[in-house]
C-alpha positions as CSV (number, residue, x, y, z in Angstrom):
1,X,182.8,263.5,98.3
2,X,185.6,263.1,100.8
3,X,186.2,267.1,101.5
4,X,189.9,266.0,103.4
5,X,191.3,264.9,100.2
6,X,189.7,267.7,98.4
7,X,191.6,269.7,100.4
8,X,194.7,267.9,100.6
9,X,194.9,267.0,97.1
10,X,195.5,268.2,93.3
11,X,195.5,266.4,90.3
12,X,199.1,268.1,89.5
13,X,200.6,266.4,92.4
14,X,199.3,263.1,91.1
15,X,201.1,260.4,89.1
16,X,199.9,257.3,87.6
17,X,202.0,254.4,85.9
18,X,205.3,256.2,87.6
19,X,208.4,254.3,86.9
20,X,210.0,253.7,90.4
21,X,212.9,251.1,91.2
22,X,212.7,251.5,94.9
23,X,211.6,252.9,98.0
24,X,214.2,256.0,97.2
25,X,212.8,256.8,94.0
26,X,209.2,256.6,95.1
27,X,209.9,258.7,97.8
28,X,211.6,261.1,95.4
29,X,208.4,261.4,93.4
30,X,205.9,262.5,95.6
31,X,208.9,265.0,97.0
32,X,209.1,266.7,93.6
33,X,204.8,266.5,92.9
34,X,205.0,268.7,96.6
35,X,207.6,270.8,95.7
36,X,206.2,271.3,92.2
37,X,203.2,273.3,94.0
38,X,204.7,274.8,96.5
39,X,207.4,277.3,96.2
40,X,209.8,277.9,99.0
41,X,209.6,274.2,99.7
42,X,212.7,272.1,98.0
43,X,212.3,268.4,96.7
44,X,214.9,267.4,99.1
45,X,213.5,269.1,102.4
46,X,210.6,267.3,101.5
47,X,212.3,264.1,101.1
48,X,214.7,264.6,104.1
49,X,211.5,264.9,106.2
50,X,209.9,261.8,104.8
51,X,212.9,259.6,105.0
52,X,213.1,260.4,108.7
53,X,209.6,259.4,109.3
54,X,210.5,256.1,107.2
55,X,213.3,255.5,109.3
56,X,211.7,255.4,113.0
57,X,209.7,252.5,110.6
58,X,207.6,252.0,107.4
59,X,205.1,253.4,106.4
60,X,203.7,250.3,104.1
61,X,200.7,249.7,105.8
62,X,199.6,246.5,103.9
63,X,197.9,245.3,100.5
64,X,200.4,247.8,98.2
65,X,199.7,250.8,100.1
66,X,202.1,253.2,102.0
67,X,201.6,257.0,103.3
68,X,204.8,258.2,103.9
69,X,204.6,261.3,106.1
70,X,206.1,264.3,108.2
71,X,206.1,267.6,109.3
72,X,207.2,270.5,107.9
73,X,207.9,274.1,110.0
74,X,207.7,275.9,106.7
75,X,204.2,274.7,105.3
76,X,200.8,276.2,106.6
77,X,198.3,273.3,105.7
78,X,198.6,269.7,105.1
79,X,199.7,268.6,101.6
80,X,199.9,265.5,99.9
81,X,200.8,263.5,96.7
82,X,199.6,260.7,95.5
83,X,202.1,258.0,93.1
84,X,200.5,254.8,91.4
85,X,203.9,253.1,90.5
86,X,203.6,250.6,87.2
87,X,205.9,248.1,89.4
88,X,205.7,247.4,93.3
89,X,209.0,248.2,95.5
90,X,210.1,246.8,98.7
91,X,208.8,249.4,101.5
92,X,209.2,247.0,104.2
93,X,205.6,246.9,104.3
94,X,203.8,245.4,107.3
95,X,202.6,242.7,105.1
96,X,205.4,242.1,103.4
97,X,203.9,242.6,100.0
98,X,205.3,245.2,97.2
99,X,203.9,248.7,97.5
100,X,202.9,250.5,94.2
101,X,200.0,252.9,95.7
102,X,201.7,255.6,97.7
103,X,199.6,258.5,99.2
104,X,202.4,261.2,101.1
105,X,201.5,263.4,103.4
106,X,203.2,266.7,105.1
107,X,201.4,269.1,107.3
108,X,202.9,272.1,109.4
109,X,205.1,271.2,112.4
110,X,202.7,271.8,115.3
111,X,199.4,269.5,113.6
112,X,199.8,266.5,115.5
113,X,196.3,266.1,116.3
114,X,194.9,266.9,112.6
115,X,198.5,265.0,111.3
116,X,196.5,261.6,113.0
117,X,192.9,262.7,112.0
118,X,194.1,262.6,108.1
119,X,196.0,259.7,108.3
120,X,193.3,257.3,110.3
121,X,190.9,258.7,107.4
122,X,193.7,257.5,104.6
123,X,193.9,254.3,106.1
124,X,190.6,253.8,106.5
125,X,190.3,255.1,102.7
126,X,193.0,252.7,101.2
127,X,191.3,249.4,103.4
128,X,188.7,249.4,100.4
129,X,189.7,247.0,97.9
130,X,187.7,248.4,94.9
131,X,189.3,251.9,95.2
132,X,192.8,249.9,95.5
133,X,192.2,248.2,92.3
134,X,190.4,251.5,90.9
135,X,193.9,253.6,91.7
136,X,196.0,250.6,90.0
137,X,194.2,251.1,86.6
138,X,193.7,254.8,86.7
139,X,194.3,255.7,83.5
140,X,195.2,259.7,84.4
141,X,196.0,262.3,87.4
142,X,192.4,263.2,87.0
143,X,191.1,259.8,87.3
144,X,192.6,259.1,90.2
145,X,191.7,262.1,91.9
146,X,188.4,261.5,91.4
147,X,188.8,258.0,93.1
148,X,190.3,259.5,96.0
149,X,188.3,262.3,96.6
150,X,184.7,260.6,95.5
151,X,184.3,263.6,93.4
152,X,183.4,261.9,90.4
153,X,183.1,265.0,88.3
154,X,185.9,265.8,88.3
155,X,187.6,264.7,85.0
156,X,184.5,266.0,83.1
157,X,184.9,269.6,84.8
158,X,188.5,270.0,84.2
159,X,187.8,268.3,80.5
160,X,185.1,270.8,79.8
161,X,187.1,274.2,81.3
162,X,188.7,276.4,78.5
163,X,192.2,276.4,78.3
């Protein structure tokens, strides 16, 4: 089980099939999945932070995959959201190649050392084709939790708690 993304992620601030024309509207997604689960944080601080991050250059790092990030003074641990679009969009990826896989990231203003830690591990994560592929045809949030985080109990746990 990968105990980062345990941490840094919830299958309420996943998506799967998400309907996203651009880079704009992908980025607006994962904004809202934050902002959805953590009050006092707006969908446009988030997305003002990650745009500014896109704009020194992108974050597509290659085969449909990009981890938009930034920091955020407000937040006190490192979040993230994770988007499996139905259709690529240009990100300006190093490749070149449509992204529809996007994993974003924001942790507290002064984490730059644990800010790098998390995303050497995602990129490391994301260079393994099968959990690529895996993501693409996630069927729910839960799924692709699971995927992420290794935890592979995970859909029969939250299937099997009482409502």
């Amino acid at each position: 089980m990968n105990a980062q993304l345990v941490e840094l992620m919830a299958p309420e601030r996943i998506i799967v099939r998400a309907a996203a024309g651009s880079k704009k509207s992908a980025l607006e997604a994962v904004s809202a999945l934050i902002a959805g689960s953590h009050p006092g944080l707006t969908e446009k601080e988030i997305y003002d932070c990650l745009l500014a991050r896109e704009r020194l250059g992108s974050t597509g790092i290659g085969h449909g995959i990009a981890i938009p990030h930034g920091r955020l003074p407000s937040i006190v641990r490192p979040v993230g959201a994770f988007a499996a679009l139905e259709k690529g969009v240009d990100f300006a990826a190093l490749d070149g190649a449509p992204v529809d896989l996007i994993l974003a990231l924001v942790v507290p203003a002064e984490s730059t050392e644990q800010h790098l830690r998390i995303l050497t591990s995602l990129a490391t994560l994301f260079s393994d084709e099968r959990l690529r592929e895996g993501l693409r045809q996630a069927a729910s949030p839960e799924a692709a939790y699971a995927l992420l985080t290794g935890d592979d109990a995970a859909p029969r746990r939250r299937a099997a708690a009482p409502a």
